[in-house]
N, C-alpha and C positions, 0 to 999 in steps of 0.2 A: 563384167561379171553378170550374171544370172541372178534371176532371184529368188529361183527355189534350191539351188545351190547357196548350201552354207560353207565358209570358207575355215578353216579348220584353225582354233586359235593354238596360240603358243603359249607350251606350259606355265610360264611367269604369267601371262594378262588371262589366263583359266585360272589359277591362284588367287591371283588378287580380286575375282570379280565372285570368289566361293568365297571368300573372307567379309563381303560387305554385309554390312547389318543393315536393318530401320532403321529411318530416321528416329532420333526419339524425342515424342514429343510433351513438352511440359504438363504438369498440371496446370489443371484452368485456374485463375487467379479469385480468390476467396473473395466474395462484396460481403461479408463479416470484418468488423474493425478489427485492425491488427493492436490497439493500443485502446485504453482507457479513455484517453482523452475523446477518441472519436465516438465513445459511446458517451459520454458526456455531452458532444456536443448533439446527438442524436435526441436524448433525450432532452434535452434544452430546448430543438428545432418543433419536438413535437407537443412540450407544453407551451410554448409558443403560439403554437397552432391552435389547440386549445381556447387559448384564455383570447386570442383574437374571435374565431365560434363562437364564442359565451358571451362576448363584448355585443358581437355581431345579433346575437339573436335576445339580448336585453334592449339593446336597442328600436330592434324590429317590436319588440313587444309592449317598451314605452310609447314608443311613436303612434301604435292600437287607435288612438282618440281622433292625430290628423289622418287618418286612413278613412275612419269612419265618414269624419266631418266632410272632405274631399269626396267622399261616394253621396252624402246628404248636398252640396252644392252641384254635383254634379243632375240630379232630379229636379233642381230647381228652373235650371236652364228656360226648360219649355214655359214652366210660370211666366216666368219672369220676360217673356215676348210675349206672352196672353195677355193685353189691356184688362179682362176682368180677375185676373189672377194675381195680375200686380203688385197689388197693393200687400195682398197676404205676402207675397213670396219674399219681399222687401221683409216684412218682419220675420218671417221667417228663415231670412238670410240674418237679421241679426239677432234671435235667437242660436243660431248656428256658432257663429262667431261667440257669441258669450260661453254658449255649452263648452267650447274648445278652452276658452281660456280657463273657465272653471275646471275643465280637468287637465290643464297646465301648472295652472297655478294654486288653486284651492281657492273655496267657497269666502274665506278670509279675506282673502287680496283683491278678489273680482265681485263679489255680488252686492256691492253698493255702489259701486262705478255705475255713471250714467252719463251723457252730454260730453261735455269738453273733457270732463277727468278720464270717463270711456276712452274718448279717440285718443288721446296722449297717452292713455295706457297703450293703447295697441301699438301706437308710431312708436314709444320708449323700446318694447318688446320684440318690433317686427322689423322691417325695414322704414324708413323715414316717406321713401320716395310713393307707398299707396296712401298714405297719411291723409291727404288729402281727397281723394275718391271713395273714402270710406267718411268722413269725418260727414258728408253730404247725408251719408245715408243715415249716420246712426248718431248723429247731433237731434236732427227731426225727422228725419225720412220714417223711421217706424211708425211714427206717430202720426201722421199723415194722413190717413185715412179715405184717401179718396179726393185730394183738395183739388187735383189738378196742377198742381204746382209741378216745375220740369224736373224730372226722377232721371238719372243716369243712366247709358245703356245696360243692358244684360250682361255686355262684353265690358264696359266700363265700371262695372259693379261686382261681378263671378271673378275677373283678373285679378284686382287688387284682393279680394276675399280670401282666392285660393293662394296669393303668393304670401299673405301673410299667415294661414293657416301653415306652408310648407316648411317657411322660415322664422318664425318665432323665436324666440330664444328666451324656456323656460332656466328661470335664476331658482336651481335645485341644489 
């Protein structure tokens, strides 16, 4: 056969091919609940969401004080490798430390703490394991003045500092 000749059909398959319709095709399927229960559970998902946010940014905005303190230790750094800067930055690092607890805990709990009841406040509070690298500094080290006496590194002092400042655990 050729193929700009068309070949002439028969009147049954001419019939049946004027008779076909469209396909037809469905509605698109609703993402609106078909039932109650799904808008329950909707709205359930999204006070959820909610009260998680709220949880979320009470927290970011309790936590305000170790934010601070961690930007205040972080400036010390330099001191605290300066032989003449020393000495300050030491007390300076445990004015830091007390500022935090004070606003952890209140002026009640922390502002008569001194020597040994200070460091066992913190070790009770923080983790156990800096207890000891801090107890150096803030048993006598503030107090220190210049004695010459062997003061722990910057990295052995800033570590323990800042892991107890991140993890405390205020009893609120």
């Amino acid at each position: 056969m050729e193929p700009d000749k068309a070949t002439p059909l028969d009147p049954l398959t001419k019939v049946a091919l004027e008779s076909l319709k469209d396909i037809a095709v469905p509605q698109p399927v609703s993402w609106m609940p078909q039932t109650w229960g799904w808008s329950l559970v909707a709205v359930l998902f999204a006070l959820a969401v909610i009260a998680i946010l709220l949880h979320r940014v009470r927290v970011y905005r309790a936590n305000a004080y170790r934010r601070e303190a961690l930007g205040l230790l972080d400036g010390m750094e330099g001191k605290l490798q300066n032989a003449a800067e020393r000495d300050q930055a030491l007390r300076d690092l445990a004015e830091v430390l007390k500022r935090t607890a004070l606003a952890g805990w209140g002026r009640a709990d922390v502002a008569a703490l001194s020597g040994a009841a200070w460091v066992a406040f913190l070790e009770e509070q923080g983790d156990r394991q800096n207890g000891h690298a801090l107890a150096a500094l803030l048993d006598d080290g503030e107090y220190r003045n210049g004695s010459g006496a062997a003061a722990p590194t910057s990295d052995g002092i800033l570590s323990p500092a800042r892991n107890w400042i991140r993890r405390h655990h205020v009893s609120a």
